[in-house]
DSSP file (Angstrom, degrees, kcal/mol; ACC not computed):
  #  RESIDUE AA STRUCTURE BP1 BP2  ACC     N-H-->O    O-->H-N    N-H-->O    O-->H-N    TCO  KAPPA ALPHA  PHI   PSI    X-CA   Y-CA   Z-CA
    1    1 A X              0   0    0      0, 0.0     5,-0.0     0, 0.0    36,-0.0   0.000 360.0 360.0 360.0 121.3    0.0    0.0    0.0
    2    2 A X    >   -     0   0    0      2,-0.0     3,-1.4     4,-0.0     4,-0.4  -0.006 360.0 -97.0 -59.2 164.3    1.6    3.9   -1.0
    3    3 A X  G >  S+     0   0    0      1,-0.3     3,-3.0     2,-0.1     2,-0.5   0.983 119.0  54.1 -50.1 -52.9    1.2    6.8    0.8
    4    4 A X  G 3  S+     0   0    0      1,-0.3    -1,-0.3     3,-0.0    -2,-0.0  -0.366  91.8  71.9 -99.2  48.4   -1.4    8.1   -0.9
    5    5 A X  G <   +     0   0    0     -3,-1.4    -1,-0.3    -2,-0.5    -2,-0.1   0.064  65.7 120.8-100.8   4.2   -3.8    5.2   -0.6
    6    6 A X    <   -     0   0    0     -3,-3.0     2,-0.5    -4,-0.4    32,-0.1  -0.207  52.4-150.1 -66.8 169.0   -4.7    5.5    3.1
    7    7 A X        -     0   0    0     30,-0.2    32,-0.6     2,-0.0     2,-0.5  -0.979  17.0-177.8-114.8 107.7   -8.1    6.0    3.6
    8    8 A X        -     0   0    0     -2,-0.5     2,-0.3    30,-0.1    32,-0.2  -0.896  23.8-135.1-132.6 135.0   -8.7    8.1    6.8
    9    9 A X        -     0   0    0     -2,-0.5     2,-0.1    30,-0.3    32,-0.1  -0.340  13.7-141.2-102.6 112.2  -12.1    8.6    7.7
   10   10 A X        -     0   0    0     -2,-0.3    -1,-0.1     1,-0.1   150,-0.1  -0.383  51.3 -67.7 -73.3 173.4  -12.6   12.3    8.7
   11   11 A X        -     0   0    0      1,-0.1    -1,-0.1    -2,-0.1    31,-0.1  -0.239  36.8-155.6 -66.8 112.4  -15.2   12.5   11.9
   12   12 A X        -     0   0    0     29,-0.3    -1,-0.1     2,-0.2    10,-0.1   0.681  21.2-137.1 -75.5 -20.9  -18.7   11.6   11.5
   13   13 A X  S    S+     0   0    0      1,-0.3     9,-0.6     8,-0.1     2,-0.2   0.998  74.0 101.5  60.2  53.1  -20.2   13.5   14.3
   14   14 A X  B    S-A   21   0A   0      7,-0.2    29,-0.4     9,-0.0    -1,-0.3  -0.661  83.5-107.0-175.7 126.6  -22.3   10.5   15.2
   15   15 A X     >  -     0   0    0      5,-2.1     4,-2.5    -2,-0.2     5,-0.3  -0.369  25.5-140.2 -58.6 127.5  -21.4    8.4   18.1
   16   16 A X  T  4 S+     0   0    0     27,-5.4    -1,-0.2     1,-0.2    28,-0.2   0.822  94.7  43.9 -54.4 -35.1  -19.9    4.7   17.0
   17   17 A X  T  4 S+     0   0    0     26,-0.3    -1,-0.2    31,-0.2    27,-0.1   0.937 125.4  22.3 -79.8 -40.0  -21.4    2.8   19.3
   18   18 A X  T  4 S-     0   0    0     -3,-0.2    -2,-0.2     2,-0.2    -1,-0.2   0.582  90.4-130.6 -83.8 -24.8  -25.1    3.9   19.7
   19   19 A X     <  +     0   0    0     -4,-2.5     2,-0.3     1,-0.4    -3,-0.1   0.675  56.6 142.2  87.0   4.6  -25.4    5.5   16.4
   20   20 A X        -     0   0    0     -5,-0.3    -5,-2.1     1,-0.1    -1,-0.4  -0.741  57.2 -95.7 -94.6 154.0  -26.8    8.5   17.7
   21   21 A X  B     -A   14   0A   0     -2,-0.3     2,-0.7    -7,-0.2    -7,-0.2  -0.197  37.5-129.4 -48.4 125.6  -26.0   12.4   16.2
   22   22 A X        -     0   0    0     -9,-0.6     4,-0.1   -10,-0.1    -1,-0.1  -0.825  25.2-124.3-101.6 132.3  -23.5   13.8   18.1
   23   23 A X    >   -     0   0    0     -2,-0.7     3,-1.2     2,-0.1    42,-0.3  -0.008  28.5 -95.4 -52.2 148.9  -24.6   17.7   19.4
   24   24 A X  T 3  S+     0   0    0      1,-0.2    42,-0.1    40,-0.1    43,-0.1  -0.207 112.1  14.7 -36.1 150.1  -22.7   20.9   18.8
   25   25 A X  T 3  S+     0   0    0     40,-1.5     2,-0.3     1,-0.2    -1,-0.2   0.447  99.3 143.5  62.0  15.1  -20.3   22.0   21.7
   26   26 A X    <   -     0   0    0     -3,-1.2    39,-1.8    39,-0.2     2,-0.2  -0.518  48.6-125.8 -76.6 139.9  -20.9   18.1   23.1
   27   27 A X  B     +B   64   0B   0     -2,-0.3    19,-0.6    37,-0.2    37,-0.3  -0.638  40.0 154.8 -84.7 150.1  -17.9   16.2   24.8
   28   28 A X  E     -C   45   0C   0     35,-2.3     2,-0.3    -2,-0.2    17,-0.1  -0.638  44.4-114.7-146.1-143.1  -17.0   13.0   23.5
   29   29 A X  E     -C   44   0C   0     15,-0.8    15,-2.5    33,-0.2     2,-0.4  -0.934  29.4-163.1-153.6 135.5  -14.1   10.7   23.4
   30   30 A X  E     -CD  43  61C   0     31,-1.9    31,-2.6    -2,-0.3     2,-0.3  -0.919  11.8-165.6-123.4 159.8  -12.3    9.9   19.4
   31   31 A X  E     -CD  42  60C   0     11,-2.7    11,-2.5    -2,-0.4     2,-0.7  -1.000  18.8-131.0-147.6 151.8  -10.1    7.0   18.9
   32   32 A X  E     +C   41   0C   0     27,-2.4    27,-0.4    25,-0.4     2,-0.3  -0.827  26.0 177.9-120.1 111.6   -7.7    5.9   16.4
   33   33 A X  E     -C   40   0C   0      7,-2.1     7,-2.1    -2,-0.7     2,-0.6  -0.763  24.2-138.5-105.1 135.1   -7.9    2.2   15.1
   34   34 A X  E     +C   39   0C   0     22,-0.5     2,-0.5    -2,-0.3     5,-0.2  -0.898  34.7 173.2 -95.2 114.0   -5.7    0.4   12.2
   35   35 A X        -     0   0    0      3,-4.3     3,-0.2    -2,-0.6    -2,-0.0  -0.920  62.8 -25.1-118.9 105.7   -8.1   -1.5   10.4
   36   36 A X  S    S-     0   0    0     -2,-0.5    -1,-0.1     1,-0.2     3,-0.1   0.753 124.1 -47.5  75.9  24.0   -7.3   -3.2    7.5
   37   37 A X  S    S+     0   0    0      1,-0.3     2,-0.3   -31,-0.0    -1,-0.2   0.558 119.3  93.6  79.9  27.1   -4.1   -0.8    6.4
   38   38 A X  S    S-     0   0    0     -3,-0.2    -3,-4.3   -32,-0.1     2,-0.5  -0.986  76.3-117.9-149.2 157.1   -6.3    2.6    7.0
   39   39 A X  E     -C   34   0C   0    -32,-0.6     2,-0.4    -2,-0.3   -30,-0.3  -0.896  29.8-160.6 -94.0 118.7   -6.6    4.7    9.8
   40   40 A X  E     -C   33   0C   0     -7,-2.1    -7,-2.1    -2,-0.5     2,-0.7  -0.849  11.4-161.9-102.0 128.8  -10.1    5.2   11.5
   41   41 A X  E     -C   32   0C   0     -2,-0.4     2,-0.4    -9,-0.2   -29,-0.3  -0.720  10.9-171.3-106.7 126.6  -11.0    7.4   13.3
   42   42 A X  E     -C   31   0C   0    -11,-2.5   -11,-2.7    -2,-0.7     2,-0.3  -0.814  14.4-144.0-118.4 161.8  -14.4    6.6   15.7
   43   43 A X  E     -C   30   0C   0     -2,-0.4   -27,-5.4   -29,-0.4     2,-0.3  -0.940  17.6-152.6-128.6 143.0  -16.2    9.2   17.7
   44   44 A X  E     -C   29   0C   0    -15,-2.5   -15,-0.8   -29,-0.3     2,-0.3  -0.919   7.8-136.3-115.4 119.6  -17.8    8.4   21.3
   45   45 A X  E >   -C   28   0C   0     -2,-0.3     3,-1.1   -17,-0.1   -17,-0.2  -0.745  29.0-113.8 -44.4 139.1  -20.4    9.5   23.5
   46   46 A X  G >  S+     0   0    0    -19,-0.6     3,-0.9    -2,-0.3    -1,-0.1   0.770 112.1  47.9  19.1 -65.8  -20.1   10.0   26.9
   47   47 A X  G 3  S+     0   0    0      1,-0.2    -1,-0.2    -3,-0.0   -19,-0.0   0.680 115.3  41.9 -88.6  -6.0  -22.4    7.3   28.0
   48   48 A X  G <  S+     0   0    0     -3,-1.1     2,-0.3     3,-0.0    -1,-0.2  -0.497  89.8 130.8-130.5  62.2  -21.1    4.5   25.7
   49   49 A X    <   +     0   0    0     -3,-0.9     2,-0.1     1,-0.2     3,-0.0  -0.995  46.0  55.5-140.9 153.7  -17.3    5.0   26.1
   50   50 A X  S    S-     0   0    0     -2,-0.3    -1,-0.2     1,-0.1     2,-0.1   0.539  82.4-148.2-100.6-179.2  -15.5    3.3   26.6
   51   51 A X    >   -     0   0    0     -3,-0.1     3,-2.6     1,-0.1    -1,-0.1  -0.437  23.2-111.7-102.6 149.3  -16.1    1.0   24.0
   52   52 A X  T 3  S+     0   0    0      1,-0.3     3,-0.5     2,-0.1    -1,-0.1   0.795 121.3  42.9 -40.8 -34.9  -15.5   -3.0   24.3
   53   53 A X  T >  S+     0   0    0      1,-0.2     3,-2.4     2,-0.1     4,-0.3   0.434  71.0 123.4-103.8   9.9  -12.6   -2.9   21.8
   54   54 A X  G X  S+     0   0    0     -3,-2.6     3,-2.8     1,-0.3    -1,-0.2   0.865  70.6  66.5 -55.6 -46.7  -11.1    0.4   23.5
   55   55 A X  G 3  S+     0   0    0     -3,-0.5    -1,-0.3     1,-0.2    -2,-0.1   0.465  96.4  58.4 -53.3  16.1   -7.6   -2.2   23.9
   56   56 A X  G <  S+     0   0    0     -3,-2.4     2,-0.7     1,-0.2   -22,-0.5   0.733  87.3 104.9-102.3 -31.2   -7.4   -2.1   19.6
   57   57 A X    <   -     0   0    0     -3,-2.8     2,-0.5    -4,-0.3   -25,-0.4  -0.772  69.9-146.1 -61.2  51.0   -7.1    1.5   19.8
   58   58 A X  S    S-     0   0    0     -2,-0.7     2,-0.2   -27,-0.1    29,-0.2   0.129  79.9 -56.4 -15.9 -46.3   -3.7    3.5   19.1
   59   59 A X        -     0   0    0     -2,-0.5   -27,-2.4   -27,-0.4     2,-0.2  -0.833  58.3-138.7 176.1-161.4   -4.9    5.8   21.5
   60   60 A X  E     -D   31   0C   0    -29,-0.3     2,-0.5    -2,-0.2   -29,-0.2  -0.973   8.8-161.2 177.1 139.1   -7.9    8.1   22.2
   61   61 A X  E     -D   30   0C   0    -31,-2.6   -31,-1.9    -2,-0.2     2,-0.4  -0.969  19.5-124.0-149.2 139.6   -8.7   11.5   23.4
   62   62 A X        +     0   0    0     -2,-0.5   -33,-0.2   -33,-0.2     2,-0.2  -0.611  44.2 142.8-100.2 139.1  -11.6   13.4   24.7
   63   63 A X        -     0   0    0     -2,-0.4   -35,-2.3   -37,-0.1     2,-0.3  -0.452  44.9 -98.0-131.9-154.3  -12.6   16.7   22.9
   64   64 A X  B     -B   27   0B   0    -37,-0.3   -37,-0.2    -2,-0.2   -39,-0.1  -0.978  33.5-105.6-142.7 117.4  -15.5   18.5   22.1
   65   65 A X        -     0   0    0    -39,-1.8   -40,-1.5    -2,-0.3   -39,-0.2  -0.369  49.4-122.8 -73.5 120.9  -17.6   18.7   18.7
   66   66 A X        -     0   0    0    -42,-0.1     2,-0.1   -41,-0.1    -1,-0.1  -0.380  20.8-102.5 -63.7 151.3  -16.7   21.7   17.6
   67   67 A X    >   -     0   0    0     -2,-0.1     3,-0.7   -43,-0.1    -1,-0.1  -0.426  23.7-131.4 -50.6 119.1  -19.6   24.8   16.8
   68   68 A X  T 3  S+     0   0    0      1,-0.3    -1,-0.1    -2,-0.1     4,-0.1   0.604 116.4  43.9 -61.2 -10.5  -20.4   25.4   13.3
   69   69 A X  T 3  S+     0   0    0      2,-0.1    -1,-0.3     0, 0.0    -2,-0.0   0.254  99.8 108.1-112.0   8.8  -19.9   29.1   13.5
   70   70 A X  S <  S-     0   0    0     -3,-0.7     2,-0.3     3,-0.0    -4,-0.0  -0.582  77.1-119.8 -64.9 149.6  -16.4   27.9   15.9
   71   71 A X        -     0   0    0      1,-0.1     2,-0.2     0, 0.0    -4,-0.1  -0.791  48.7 -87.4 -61.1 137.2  -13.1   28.6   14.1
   72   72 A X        -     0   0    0     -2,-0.3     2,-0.4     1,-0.1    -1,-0.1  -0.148  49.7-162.6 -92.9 136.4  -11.5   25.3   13.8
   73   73 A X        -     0   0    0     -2,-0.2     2,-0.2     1,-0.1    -1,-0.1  -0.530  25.0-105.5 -92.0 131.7   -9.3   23.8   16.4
   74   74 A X        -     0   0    0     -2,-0.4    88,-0.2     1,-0.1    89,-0.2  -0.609  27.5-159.6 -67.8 148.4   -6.8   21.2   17.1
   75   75 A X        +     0   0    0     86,-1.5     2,-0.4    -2,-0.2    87,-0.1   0.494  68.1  46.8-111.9  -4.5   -8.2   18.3   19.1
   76   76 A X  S    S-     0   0    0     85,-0.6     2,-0.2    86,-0.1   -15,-0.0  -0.860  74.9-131.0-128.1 162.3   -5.3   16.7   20.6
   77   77 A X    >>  -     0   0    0     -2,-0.4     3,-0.9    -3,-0.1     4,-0.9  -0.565  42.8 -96.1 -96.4 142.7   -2.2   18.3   22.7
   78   78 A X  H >> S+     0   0    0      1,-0.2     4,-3.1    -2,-0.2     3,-0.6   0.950 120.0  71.1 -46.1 -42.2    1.3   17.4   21.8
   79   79 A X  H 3> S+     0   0    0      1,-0.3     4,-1.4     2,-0.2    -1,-0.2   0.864  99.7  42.9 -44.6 -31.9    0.9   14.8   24.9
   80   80 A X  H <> S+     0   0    0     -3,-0.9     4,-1.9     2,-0.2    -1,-0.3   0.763 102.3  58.1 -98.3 -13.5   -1.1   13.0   23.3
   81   81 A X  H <X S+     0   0    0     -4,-0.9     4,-1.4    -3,-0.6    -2,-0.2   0.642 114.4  51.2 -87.4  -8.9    0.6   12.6   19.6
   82   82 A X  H  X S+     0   0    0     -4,-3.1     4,-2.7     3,-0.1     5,-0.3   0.916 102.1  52.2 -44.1 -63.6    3.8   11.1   22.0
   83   83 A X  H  X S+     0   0    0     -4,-1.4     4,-2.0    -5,-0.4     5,-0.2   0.865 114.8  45.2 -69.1 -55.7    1.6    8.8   23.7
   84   84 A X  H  X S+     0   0    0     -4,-1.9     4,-1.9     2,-0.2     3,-0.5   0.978 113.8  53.8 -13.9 -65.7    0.5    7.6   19.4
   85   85 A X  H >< S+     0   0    0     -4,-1.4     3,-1.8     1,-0.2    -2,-0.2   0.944 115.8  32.8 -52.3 -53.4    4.1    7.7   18.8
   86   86 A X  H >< S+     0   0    0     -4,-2.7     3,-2.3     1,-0.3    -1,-0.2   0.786 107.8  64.1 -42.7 -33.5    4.8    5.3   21.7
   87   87 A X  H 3< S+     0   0    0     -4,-2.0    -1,-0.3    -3,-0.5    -2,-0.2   0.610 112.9  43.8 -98.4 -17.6    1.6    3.2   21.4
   88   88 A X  T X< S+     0   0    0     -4,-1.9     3,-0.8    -3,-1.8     2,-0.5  -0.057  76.1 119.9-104.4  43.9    3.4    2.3   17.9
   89   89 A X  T <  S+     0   0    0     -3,-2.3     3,-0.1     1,-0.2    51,-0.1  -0.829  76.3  27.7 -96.4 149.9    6.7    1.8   18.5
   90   90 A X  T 3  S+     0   0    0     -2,-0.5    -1,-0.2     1,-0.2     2,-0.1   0.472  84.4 141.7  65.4  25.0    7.7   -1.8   17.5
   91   91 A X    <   -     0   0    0     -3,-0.8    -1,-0.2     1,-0.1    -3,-0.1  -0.381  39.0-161.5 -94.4 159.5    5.1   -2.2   14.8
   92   92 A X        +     0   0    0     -2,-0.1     2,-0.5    -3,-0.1    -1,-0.1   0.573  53.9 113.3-109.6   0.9    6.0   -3.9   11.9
   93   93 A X    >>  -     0   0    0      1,-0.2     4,-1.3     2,-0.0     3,-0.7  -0.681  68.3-137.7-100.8 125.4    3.2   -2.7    9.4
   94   94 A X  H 3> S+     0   0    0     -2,-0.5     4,-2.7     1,-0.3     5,-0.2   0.767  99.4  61.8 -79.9 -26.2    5.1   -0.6    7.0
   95   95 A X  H 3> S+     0   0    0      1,-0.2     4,-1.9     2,-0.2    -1,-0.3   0.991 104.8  40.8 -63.6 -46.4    1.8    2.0    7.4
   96   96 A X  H <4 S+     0   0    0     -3,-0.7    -2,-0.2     1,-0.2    -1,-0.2   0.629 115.6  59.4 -81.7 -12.7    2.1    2.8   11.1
   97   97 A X  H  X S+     0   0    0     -4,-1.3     4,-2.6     2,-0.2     3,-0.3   0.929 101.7  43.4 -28.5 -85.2    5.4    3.0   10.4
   98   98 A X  H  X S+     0   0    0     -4,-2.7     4,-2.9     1,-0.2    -2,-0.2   0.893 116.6  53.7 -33.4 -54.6    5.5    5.5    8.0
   99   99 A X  H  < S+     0   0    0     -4,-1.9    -1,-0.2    -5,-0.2    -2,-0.2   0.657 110.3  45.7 -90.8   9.4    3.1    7.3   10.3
  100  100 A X  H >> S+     0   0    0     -3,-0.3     4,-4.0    -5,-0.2     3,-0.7   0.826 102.7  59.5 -88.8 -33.4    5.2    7.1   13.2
  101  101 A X  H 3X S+     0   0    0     -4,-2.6     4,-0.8     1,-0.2    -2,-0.2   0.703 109.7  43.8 -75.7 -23.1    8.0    8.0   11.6
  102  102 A X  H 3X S+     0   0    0     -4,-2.9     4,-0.5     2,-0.2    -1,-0.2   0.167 110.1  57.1 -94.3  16.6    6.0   11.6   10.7
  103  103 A X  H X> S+     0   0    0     -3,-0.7     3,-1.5     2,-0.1     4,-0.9   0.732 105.8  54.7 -94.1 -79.2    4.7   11.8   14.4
  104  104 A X  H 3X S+     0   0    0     -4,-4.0     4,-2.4     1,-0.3     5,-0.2   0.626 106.8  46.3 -15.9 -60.2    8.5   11.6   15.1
  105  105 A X  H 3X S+     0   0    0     -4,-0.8     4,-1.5     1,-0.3     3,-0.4   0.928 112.1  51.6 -55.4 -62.2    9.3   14.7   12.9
  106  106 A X  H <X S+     0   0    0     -3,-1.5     4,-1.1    -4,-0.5    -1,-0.3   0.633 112.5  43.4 -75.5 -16.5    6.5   16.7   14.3
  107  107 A X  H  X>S+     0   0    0     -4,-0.9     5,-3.0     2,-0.2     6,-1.1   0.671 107.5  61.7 -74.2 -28.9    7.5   16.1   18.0
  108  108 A X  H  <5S+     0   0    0     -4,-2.4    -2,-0.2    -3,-0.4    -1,-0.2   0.883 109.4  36.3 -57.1 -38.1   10.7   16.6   17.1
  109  109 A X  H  <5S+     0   0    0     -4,-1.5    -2,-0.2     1,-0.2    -1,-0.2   0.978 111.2  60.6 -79.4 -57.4    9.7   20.2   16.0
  110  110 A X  H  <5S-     0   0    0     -4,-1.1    -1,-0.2     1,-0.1    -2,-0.2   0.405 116.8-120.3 -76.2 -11.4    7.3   20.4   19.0
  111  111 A X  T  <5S+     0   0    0     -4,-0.8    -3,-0.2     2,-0.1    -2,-0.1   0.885  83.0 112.6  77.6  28.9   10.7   19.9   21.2
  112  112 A X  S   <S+     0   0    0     -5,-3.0    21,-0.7     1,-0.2    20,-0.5   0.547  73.3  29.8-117.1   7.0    9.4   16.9   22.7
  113  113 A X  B    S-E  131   0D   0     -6,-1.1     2,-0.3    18,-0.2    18,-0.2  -0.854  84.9-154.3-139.0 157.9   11.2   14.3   21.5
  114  114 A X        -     0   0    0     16,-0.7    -6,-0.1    -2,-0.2     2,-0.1  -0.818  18.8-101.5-150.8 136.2   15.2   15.3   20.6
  115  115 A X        +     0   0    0     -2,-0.3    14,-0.2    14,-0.1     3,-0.1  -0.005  36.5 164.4 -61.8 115.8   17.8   14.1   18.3
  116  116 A X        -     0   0    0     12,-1.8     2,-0.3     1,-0.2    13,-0.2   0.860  52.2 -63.4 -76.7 -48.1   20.3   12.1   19.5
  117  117 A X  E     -F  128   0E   0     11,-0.7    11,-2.8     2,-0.0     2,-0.3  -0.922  39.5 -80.3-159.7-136.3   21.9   10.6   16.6
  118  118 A X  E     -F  127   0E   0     -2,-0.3     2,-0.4     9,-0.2     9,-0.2  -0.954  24.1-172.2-150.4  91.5   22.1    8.4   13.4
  119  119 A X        -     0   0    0      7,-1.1     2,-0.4    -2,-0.3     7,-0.2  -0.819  11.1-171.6-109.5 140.2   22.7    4.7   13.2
  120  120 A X        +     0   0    0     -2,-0.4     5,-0.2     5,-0.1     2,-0.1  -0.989  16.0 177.9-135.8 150.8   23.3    3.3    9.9
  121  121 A X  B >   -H  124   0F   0      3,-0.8     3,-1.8    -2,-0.4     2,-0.3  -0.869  69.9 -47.9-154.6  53.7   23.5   -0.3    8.8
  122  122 A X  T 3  S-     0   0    0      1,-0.3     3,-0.0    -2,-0.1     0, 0.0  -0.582 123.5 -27.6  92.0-143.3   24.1   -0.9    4.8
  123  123 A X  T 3  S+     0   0    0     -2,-0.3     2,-0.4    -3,-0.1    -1,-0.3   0.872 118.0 101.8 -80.6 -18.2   21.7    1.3    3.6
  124  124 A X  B <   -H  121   0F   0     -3,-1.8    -3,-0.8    -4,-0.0    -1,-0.1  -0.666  52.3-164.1-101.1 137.4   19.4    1.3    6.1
  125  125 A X        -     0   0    0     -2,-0.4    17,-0.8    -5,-0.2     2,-0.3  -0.070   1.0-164.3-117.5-175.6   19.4    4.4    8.6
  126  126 A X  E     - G   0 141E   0     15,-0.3    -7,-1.1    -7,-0.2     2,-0.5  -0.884  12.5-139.9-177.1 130.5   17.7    4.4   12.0
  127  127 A X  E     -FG 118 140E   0     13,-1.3     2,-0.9    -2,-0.3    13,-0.7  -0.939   7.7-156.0 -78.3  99.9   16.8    8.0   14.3
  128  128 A X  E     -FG 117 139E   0    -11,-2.8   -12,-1.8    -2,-0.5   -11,-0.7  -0.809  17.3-162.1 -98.1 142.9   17.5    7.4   17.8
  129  129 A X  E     - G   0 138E   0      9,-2.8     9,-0.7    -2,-0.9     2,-0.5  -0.743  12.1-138.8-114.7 139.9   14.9   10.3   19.4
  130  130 A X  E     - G   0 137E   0     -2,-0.3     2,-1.1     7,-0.2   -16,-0.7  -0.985  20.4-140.0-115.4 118.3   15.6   11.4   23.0
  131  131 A X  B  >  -E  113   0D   0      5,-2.7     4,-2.0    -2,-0.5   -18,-0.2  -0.748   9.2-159.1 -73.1 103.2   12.1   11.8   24.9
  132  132 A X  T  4 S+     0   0    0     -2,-1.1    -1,-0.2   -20,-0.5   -19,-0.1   0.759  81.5  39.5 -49.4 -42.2   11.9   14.4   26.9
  133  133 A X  T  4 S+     0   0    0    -21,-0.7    -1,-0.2     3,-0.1   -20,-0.1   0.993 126.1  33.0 -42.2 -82.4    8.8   13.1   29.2
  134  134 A X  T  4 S-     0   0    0      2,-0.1    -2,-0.2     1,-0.1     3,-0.1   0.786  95.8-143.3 -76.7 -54.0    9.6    9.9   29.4
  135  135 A X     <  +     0   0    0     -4,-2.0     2,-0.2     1,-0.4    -3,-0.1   0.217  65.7 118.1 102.9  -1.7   13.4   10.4   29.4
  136  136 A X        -     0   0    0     -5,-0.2    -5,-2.7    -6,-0.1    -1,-0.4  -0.463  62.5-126.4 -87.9 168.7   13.6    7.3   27.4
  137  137 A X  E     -G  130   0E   0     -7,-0.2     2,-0.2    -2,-0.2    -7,-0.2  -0.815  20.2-156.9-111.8 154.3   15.2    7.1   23.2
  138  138 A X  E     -G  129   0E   0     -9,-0.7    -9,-2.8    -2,-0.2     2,-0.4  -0.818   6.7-138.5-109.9 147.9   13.4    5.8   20.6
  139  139 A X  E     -G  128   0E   0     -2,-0.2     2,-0.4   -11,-0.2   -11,-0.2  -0.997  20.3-175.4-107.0 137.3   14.5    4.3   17.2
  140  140 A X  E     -G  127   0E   0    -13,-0.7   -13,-1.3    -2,-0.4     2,-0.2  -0.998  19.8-130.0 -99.6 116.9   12.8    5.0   14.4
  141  141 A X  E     -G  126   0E   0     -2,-0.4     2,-0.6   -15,-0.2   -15,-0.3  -0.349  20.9-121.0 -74.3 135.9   13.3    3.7   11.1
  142  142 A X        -     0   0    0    -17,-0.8   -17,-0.1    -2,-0.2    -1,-0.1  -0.471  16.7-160.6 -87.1 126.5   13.6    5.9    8.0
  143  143 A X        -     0   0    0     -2,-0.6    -1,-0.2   -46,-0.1   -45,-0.1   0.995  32.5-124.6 -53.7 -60.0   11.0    4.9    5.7
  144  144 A X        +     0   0    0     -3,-0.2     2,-0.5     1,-0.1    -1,-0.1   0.718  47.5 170.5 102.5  52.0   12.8    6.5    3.0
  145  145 A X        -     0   0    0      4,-0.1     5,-0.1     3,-0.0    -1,-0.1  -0.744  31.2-111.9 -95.6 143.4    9.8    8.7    2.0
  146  146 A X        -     0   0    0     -2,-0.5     4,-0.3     3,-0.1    -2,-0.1   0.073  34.9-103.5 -37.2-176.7   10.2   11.8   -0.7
  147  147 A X  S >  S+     0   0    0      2,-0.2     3,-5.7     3,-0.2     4,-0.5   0.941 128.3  48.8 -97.6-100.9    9.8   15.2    0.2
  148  148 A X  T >> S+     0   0    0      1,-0.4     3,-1.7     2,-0.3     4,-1.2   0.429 112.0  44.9   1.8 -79.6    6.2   14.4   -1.7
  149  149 A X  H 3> S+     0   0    0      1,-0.4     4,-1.5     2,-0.2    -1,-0.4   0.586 109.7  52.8 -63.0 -42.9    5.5   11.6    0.1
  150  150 A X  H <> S+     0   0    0     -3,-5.7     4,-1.7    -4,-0.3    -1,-0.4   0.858 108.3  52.3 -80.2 -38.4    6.6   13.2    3.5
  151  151 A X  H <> S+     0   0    0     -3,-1.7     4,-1.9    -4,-0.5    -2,-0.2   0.738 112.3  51.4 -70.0 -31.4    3.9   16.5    2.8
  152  152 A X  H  X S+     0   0    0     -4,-1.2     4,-1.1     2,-0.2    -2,-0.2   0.769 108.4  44.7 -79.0 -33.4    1.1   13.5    2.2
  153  153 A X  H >X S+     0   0    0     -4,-1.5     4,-2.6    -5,-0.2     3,-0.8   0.953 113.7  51.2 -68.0 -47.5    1.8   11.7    5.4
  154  154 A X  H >X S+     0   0    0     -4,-1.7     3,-1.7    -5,-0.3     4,-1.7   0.846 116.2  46.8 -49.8 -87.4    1.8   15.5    7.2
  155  155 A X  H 3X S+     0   0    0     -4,-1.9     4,-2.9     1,-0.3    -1,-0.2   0.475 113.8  50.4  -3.7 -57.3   -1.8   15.9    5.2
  156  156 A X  H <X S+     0   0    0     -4,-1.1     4,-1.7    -3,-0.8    -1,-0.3   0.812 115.1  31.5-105.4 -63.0   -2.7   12.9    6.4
  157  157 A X  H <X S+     0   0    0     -4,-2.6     4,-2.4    -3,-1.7     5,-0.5   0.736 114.6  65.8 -74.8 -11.3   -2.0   12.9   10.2
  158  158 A X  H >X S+     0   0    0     -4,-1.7     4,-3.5    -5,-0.4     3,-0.7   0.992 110.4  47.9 -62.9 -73.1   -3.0   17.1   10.0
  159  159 A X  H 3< S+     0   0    0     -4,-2.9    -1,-0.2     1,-0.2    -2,-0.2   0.621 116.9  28.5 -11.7 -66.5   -6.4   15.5    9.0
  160  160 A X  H 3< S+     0   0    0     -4,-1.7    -1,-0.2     1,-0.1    -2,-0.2   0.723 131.1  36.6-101.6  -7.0   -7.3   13.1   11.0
  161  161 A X  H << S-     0   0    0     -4,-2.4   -86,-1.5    -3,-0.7   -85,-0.6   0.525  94.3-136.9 -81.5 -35.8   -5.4   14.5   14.3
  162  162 A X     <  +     0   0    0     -4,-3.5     2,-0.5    -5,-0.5   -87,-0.2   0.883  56.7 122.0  60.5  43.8   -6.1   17.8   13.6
  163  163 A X  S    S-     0   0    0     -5,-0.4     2,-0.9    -6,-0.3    -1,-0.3  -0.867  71.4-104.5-123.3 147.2   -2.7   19.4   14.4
  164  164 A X              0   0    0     -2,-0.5    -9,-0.0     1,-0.1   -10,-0.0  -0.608 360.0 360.0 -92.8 107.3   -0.7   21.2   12.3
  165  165 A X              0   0    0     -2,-0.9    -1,-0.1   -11,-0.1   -11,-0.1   0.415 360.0 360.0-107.3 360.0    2.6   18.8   11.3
């Protein structure tokens, strides 16, 4: 699967589990599932979160459906695009990969993760990332996406995260 065949399902603004509308200015709960090589994004009520499958998740954060006359918002905090990055570190699926590896970048920028160095192997190159939280390093593997390829993943997670990467 390419970059630019994920699927990711912007926010239906109807709770998953009950299937009811969710109101303006309402609190809920979204979560981010990999299903089938795309990223999904499900939206919660209150009263039916959390949901039986909540351990499938990547992670999950509670917001608020934004107001149609609202200017539009981020919905997650840098704490919570670490705790993604973490919640996929040792995945082998060359998507969550990819979209860890642009998590990385943008914490990197957000000064919450910081670079330590550069381990290289043949061709293949490796990030070790210093967490600042946690206090622990990560490696990340370099996908080895284009400049292209790297603006579509940013698109991608901007989307369905709603942060600007």
């Amino acid at each position: 699967m390419g970059v630019t065949d994920w699927d990711i399902a912007r926010p239906t603004l109807v709770c998953a589990a009950s299937g009811r509308p969710l109101r303006e200015d309402e609190e809920i709960y979204s979560a981010l599932y990999d299903e089938d090589n795309s990223f999904v994004r499900r939206d919660f009520s209150l009263e039916c979160w959390p949901p039986p499958d909540i351990h499938r998740a990547l992670g999950y954060w509670k917001t608020r459906v934004p107001r149609k006359d609202a200017p539009e918002r981020k919905f997650v905090d840098d704490e919570t695009v670490l705790e993604f990055f973490r919640r996929l570190e040792g995945s082998g699926e060359p998507h969550q990969q990819r979209f860890r590896y642009v998590l990385a970048l943008f914490l990197v920028r957000r000064k919450l993760l910081k670079f330590k160095e550069i381990k290289r192997s043949g061709s293949d190159m490796v990030l070790v990332l210093h967490d600042r939280l946690s206090g622990a390093d990560h490696e990340i593997a370099d996908p080895r996406l284009s400049e292209d390829e790297i603006v579509r993943v940013s698109e991608e997670v901007s989307s369905i995260l709603r942060v600007k990467v």
